[in-house]
mmCIF file of the N, C-alpha and C atoms, coordinates in Angstrom:
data_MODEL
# 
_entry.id   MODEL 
# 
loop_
_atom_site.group_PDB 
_atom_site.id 
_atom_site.type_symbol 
_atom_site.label_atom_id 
_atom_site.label_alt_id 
_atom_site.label_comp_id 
_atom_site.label_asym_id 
_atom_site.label_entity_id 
_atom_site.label_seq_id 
_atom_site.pdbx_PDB_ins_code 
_atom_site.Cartn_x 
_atom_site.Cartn_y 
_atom_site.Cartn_z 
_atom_site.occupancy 
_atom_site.B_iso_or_equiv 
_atom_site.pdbx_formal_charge 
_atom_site.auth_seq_id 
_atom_site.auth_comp_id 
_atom_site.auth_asym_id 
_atom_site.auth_atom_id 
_atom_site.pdbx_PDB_model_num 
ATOM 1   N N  . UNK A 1 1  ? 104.394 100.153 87.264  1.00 0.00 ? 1  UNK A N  1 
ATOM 2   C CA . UNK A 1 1  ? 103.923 99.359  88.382  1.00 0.00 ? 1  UNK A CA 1 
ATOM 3   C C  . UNK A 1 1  ? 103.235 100.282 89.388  1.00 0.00 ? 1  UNK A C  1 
ATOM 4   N N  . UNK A 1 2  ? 101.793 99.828  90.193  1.00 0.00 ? 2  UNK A N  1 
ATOM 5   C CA . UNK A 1 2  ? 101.264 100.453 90.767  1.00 0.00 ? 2  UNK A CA 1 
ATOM 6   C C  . UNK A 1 2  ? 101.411 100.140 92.114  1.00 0.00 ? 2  UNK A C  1 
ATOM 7   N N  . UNK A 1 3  ? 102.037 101.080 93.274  1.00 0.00 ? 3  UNK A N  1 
ATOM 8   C CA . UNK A 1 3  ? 102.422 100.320 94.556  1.00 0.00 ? 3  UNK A CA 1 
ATOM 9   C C  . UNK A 1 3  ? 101.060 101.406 95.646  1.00 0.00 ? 3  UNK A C  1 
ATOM 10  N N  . UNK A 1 4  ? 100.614 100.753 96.738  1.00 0.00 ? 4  UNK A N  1 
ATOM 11  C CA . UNK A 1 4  ? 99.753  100.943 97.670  1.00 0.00 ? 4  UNK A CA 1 
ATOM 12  C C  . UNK A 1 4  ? 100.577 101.525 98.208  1.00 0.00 ? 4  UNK A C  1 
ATOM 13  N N  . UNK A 1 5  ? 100.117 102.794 99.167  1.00 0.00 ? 5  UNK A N  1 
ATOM 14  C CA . UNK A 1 5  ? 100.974 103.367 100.499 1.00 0.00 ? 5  UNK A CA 1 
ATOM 15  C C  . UNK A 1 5  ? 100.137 103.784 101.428 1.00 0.00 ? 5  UNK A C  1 
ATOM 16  N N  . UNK A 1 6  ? 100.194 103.597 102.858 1.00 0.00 ? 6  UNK A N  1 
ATOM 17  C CA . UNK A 1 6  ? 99.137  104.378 103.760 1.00 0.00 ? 6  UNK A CA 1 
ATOM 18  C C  . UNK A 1 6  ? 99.690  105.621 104.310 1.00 0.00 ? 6  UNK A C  1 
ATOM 19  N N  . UNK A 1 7  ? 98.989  106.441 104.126 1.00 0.00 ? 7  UNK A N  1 
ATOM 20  C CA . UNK A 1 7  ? 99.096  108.237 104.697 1.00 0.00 ? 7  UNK A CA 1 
ATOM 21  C C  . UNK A 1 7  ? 98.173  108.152 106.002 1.00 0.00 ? 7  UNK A C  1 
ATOM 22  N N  . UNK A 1 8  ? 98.315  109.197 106.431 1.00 0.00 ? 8  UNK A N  1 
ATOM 23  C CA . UNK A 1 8  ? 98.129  109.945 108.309 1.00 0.00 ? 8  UNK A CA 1 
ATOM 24  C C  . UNK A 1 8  ? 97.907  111.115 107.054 1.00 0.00 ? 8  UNK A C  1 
ATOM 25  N N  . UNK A 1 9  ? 96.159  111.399 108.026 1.00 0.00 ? 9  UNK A N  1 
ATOM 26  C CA . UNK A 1 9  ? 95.536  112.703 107.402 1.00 0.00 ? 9  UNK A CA 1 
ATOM 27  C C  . UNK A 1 9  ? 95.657  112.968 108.952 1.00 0.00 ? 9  UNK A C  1 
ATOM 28  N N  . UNK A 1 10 ? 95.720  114.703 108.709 1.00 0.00 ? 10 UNK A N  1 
ATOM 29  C CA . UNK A 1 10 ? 95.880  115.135 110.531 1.00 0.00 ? 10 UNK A CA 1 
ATOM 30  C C  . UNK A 1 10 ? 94.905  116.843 109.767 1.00 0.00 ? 10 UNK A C  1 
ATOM 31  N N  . UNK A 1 11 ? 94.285  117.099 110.841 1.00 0.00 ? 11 UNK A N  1 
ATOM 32  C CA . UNK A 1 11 ? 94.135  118.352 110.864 1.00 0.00 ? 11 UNK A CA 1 
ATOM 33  C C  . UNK A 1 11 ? 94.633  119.963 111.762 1.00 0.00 ? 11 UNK A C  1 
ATOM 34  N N  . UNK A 1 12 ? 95.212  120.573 111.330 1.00 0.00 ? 12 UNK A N  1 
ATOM 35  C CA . UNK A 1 12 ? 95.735  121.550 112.227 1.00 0.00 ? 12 UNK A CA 1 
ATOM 36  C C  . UNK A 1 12 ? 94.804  122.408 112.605 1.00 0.00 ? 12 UNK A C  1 
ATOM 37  N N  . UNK A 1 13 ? 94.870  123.394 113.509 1.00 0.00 ? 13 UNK A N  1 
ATOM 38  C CA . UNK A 1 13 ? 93.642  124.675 114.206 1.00 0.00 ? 13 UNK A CA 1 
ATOM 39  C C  . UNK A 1 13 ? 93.496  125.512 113.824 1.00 0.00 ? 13 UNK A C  1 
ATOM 40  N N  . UNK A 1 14 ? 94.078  125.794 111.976 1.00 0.00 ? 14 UNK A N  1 
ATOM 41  C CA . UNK A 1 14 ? 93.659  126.703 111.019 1.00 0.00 ? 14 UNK A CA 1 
ATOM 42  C C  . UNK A 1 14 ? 93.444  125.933 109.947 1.00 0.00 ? 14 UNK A C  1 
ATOM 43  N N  . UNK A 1 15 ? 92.962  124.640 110.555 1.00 0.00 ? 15 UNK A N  1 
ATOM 44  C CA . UNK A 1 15 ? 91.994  123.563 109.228 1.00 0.00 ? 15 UNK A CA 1 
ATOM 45  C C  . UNK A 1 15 ? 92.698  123.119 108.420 1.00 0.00 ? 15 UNK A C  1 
ATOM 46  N N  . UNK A 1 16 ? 94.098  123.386 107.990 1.00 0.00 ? 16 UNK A N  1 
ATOM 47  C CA . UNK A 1 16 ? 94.752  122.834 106.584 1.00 0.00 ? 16 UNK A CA 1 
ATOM 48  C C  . UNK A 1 16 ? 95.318  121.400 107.188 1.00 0.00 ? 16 UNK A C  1 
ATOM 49  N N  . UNK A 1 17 ? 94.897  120.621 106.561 1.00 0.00 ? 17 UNK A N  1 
ATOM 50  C CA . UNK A 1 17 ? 95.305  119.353 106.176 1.00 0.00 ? 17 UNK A CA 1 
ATOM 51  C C  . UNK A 1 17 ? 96.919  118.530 106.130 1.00 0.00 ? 17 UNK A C  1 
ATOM 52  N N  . UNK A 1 18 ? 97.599  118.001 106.887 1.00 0.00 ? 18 UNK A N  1 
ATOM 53  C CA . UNK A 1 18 ? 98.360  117.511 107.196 1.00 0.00 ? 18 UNK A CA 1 
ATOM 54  C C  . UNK A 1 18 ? 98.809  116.112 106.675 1.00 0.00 ? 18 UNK A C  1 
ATOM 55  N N  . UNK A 1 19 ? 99.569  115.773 105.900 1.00 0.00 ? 19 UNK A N  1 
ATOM 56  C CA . UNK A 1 19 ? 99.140  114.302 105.355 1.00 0.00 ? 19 UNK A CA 1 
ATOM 57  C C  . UNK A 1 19 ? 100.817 113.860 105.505 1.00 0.00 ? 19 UNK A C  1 
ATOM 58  N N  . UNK A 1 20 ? 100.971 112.233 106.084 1.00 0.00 ? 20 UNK A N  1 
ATOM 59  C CA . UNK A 1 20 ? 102.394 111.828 106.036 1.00 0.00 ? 20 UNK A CA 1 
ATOM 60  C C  . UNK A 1 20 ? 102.574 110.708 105.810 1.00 0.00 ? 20 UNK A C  1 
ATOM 61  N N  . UNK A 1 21 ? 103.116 110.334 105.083 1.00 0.00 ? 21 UNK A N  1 
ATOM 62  C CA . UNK A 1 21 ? 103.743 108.697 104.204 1.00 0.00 ? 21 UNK A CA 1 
ATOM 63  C C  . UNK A 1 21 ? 104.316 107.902 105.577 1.00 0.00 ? 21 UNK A C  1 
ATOM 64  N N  . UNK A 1 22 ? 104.198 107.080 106.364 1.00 0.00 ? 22 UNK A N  1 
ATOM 65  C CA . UNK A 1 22 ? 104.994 106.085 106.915 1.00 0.00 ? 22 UNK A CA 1 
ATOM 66  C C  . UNK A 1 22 ? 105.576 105.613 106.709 1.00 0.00 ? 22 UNK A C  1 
ATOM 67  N N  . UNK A 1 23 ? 105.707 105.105 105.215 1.00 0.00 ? 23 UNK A N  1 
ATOM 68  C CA . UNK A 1 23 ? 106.634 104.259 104.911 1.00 0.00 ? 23 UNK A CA 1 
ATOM 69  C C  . UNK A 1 23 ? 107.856 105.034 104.450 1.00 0.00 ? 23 UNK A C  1 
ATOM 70  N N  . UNK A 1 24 ? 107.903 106.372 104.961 1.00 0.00 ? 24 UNK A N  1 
ATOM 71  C CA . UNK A 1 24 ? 109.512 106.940 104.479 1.00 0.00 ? 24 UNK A CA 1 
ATOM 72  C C  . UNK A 1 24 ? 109.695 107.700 105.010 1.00 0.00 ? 24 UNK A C  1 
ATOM 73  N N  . UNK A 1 25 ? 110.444 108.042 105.727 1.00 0.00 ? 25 UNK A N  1 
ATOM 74  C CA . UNK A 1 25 ? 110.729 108.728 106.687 1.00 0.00 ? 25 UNK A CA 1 
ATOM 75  C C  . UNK A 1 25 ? 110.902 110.266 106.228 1.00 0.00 ? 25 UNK A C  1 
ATOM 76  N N  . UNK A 1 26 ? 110.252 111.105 106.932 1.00 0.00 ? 26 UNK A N  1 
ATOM 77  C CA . UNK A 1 26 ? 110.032 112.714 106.608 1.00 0.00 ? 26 UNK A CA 1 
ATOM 78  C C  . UNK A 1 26 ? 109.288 113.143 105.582 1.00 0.00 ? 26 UNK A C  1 
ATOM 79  N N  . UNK A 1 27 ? 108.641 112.052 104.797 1.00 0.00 ? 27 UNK A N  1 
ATOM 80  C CA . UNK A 1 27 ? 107.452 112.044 103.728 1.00 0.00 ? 27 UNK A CA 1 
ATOM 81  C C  . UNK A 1 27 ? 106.290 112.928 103.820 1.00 0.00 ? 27 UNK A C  1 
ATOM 82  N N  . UNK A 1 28 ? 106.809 114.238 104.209 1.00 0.00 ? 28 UNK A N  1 
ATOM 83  C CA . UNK A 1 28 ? 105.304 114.948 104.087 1.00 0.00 ? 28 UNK A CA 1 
ATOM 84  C C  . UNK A 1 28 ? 105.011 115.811 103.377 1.00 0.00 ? 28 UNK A C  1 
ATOM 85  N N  . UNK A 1 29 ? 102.830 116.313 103.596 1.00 0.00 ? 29 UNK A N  1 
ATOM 86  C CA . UNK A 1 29 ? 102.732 117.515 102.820 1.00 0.00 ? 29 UNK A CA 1 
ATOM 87  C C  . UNK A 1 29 ? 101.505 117.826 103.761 1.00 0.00 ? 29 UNK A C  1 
ATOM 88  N N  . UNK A 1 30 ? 101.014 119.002 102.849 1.00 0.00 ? 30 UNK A N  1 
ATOM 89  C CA . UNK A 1 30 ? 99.899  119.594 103.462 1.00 0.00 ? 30 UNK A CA 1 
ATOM 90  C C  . UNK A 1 30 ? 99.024  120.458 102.158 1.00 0.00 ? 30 UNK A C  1 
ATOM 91  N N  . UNK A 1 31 ? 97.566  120.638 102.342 1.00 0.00 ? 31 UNK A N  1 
ATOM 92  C CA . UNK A 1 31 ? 96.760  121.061 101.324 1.00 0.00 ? 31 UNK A CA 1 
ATOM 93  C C  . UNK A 1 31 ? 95.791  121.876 102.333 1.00 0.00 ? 31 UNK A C  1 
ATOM 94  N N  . UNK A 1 32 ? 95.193  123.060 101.738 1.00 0.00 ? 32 UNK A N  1 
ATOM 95  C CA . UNK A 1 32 ? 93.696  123.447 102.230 1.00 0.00 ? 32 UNK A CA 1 
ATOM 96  C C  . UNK A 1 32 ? 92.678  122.519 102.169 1.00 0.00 ? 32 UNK A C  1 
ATOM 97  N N  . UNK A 1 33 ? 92.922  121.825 101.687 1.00 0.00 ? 33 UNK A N  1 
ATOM 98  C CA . UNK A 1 33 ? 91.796  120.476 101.099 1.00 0.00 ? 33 UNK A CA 1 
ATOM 99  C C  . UNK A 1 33 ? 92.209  119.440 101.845 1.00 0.00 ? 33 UNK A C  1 
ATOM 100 N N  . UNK A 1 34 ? 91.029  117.922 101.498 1.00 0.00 ? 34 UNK A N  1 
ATOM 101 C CA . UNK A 1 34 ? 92.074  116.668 101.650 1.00 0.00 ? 34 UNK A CA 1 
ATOM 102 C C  . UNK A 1 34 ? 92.418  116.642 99.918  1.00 0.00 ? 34 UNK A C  1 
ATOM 103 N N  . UNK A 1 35 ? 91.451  116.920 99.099  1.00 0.00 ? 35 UNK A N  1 
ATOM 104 C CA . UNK A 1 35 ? 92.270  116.323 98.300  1.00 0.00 ? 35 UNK A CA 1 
ATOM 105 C C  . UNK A 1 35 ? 93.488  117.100 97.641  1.00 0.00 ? 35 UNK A C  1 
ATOM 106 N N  . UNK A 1 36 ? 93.761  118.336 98.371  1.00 0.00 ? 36 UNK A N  1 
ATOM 107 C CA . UNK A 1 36 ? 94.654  118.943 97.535  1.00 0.00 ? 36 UNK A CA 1 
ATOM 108 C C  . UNK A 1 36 ? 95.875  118.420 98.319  1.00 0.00 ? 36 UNK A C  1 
ATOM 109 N N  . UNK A 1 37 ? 95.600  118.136 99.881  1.00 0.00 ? 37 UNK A N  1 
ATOM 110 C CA . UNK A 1 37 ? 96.713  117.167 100.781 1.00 0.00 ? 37 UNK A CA 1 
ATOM 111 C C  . UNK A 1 37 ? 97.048  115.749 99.977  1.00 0.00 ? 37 UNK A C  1 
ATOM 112 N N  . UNK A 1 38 ? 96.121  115.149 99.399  1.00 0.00 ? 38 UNK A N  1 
ATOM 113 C CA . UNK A 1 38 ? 96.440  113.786 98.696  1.00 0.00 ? 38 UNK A CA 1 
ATOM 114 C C  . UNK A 1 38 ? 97.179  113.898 97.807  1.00 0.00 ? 38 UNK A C  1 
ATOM 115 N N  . UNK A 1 39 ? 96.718  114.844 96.715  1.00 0.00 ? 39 UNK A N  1 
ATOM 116 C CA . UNK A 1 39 ? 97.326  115.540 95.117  1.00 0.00 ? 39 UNK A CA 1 
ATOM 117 C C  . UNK A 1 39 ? 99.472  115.596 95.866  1.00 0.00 ? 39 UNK A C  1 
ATOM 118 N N  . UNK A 1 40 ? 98.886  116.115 97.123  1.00 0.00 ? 40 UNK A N  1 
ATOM 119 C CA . UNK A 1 40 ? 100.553 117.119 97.433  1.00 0.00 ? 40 UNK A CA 1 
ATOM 120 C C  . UNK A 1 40 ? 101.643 115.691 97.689  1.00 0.00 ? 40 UNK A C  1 
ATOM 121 N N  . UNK A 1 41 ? 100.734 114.409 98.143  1.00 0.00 ? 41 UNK A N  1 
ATOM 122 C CA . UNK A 1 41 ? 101.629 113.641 99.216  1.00 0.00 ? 41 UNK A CA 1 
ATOM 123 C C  . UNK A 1 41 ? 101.916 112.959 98.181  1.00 0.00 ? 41 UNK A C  1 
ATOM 124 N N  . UNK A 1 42 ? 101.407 112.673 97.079  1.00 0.00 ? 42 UNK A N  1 
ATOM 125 C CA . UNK A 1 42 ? 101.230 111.894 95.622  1.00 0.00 ? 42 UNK A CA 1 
ATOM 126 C C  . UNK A 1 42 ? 102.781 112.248 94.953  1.00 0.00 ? 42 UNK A C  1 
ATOM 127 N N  . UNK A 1 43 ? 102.679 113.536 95.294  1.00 0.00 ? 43 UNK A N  1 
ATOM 128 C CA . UNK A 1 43 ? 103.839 114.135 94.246  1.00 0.00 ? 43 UNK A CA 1 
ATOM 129 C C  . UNK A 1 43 ? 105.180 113.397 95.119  1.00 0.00 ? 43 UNK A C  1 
ATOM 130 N N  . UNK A 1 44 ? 105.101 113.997 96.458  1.00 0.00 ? 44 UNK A N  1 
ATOM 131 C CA . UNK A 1 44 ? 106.092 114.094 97.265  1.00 0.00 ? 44 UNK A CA 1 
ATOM 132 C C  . UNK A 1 44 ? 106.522 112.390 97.803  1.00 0.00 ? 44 UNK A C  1 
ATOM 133 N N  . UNK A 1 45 ? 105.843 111.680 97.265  1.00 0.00 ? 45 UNK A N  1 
ATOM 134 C CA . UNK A 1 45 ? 106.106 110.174 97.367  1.00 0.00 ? 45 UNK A CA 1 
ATOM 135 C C  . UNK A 1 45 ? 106.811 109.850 95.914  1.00 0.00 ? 45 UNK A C  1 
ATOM 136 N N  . UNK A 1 46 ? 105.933 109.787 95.081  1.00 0.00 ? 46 UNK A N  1 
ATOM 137 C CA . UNK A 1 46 ? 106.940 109.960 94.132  1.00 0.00 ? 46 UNK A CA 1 
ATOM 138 C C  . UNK A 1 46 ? 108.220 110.238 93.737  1.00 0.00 ? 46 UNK A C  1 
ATOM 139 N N  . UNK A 1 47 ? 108.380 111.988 94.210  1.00 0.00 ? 47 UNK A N  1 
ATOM 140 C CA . UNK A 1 47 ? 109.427 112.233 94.122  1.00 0.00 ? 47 UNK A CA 1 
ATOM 141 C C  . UNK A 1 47 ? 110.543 111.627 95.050  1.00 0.00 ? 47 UNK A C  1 
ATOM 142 N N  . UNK A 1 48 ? 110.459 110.914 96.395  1.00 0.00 ? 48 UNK A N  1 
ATOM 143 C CA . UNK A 1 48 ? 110.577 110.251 96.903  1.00 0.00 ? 48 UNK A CA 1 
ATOM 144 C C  . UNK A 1 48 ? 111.290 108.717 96.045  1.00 0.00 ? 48 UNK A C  1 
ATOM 145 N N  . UNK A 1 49 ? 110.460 108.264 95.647  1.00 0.00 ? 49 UNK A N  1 
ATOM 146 C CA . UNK A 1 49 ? 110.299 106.797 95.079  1.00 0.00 ? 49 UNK A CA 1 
ATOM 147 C C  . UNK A 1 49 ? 111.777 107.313 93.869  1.00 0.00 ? 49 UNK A C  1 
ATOM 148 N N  . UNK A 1 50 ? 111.662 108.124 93.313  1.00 0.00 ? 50 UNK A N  1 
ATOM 149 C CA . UNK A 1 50 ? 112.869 108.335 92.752  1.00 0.00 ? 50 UNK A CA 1 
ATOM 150 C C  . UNK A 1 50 ? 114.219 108.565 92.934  1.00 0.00 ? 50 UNK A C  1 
ATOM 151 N N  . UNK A 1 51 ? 114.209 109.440 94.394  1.00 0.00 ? 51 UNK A N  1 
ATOM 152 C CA . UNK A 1 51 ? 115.620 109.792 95.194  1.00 0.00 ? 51 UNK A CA 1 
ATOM 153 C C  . UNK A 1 51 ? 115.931 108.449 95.505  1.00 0.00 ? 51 UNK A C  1 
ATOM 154 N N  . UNK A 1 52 ? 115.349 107.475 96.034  1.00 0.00 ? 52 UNK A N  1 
ATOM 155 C CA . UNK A 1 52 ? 115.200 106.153 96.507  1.00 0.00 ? 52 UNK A CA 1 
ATOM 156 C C  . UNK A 1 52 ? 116.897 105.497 96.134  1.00 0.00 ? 52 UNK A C  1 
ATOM 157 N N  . UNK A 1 53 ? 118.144 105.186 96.588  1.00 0.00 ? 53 UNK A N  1 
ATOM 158 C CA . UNK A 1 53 ? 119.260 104.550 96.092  1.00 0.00 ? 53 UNK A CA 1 
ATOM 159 C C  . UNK A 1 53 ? 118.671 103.537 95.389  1.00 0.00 ? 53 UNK A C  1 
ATOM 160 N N  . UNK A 1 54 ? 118.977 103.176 94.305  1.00 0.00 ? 54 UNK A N  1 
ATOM 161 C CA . UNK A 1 54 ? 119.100 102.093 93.236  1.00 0.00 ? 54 UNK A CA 1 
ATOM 162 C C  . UNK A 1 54 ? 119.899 100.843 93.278  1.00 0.00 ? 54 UNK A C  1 
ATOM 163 N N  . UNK A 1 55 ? 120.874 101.112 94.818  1.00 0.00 ? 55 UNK A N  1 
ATOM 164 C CA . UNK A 1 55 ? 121.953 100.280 94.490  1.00 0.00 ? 55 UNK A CA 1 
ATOM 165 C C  . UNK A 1 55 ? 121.977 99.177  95.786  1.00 0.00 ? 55 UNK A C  1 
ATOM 166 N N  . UNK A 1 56 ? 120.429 99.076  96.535  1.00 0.00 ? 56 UNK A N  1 
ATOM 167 C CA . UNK A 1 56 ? 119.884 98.283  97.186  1.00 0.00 ? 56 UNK A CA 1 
ATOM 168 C C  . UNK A 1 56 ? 120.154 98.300  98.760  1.00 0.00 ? 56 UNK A C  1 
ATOM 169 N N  . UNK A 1 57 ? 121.019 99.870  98.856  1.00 0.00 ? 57 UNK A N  1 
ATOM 170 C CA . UNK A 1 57 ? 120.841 100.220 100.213 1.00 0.00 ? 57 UNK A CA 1 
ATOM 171 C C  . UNK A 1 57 ? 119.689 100.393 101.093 1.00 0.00 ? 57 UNK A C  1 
ATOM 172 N N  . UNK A 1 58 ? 118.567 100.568 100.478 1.00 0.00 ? 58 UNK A N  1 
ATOM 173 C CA . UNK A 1 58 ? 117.305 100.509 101.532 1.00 0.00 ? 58 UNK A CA 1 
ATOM 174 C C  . UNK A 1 58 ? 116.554 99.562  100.654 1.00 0.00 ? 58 UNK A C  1 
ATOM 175 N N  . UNK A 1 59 ? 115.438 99.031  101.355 1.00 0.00 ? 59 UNK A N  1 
ATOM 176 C CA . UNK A 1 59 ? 114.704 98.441  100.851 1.00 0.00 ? 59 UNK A CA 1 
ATOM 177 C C  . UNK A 1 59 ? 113.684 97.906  101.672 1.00 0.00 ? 59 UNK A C  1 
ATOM 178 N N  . UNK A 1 60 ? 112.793 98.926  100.754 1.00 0.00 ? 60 UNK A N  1 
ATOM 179 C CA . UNK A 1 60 ? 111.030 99.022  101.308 1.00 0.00 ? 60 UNK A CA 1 
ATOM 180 C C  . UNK A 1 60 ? 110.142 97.542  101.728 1.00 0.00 ? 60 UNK A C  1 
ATOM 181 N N  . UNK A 1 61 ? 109.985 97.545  103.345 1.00 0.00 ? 61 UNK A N  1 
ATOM 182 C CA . UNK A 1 61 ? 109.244 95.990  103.808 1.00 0.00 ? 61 UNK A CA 1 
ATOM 183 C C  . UNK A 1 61 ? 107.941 96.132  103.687 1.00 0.00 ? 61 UNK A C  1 
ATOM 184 N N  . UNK A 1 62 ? 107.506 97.596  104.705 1.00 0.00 ? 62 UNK A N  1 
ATOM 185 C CA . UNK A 1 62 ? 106.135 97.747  104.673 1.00 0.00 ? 62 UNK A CA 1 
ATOM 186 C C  . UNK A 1 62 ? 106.051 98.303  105.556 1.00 0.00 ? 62 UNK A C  1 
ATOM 187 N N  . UNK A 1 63 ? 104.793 98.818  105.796 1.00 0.00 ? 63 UNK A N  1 
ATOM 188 C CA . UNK A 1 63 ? 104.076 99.243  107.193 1.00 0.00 ? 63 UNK A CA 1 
ATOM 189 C C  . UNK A 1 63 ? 102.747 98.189  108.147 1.00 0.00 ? 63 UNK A C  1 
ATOM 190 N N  . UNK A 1 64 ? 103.346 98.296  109.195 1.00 0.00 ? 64 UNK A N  1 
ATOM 191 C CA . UNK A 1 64 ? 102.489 97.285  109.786 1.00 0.00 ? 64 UNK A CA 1 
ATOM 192 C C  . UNK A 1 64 ? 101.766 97.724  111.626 1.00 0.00 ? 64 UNK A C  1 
ATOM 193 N N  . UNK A 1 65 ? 101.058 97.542  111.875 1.00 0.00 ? 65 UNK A N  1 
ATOM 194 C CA . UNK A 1 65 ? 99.923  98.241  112.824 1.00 0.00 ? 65 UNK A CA 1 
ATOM 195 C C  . UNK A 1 65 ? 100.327 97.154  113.819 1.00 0.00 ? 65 UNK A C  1 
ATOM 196 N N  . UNK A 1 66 ? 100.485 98.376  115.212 1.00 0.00 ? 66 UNK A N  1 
ATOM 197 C CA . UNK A 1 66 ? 100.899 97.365  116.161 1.00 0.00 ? 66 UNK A CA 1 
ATOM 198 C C  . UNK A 1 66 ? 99.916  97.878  117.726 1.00 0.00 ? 66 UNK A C  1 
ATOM 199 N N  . UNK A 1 67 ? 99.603  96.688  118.186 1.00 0.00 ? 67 UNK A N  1 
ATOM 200 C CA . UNK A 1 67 ? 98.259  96.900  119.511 1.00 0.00 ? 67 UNK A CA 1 
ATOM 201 C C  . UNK A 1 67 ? 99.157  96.993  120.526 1.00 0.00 ? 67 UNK A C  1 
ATOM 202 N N  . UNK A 1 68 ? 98.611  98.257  121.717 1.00 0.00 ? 68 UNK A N  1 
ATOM 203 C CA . UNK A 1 68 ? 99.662  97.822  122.814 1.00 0.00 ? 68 UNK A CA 1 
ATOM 204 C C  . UNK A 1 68 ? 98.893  98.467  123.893 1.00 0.00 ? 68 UNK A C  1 
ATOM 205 N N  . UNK A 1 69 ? 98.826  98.228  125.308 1.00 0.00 ? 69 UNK A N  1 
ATOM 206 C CA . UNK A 1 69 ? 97.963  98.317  126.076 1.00 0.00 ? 69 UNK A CA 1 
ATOM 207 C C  . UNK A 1 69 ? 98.599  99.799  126.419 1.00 0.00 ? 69 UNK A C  1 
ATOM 208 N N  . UNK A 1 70 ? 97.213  100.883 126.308 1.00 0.00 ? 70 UNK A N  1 
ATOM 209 C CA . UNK A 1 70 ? 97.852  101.913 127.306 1.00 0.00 ? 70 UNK A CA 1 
ATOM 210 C C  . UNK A 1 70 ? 97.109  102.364 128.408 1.00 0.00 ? 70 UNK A C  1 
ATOM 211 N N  . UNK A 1 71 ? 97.506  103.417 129.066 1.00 0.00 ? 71 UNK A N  1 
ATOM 212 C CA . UNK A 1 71 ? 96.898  103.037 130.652 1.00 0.00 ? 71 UNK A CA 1 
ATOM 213 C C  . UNK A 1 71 ? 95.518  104.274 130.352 1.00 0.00 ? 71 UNK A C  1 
# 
C-alpha cells in the first residue's frame, strides 16, 4: 500500500537540507541535496512506519493546515 506524507524542506547556513515528517513526531533527516534529504526522510519514515505499535495504540489521522491571524 502506497501512503502520501507531507515533509518541511528547511535550509541551514551551510546549505544542507533539513527535511521533517509532521505526521510523526521527531521524524527527521537531512541531505547535501534535496534529493538526497528526500532519499534520507523516505528511509526514516519507513523505518518509522514499522516501529509503529501494531496493537492500535496510535493511530495515524493526518496532517492538516491551520490559518491564524498574526500581528
Amino acid at each position: 500500500m502506497r501512503r502520501h506524507f507531507p515533509v518541511i524542506i528547511e535550509q541551514d547556513s551551510d546549505g544542507v537540507f533539513i527535511v521533517q515528517c509532521p505526521s510523526f513526531k521527531g521524524c527527521r533527516s537531512y541531505g547535501n541535496t534535496i534529493e538526497e534529504a528526500m532519499d534520507n526522510i523516505l528511509e526514516a519514515i519507513e523505518a518509522y512506519m514499522e516501529e509503529m505499535p501494531s496493537s492500535g495504540e496510535v493511530t495515524l489521522i493526518g496532517v492538516r493546515d491551520l490559518e491564524a491571524n498574526v500581528a
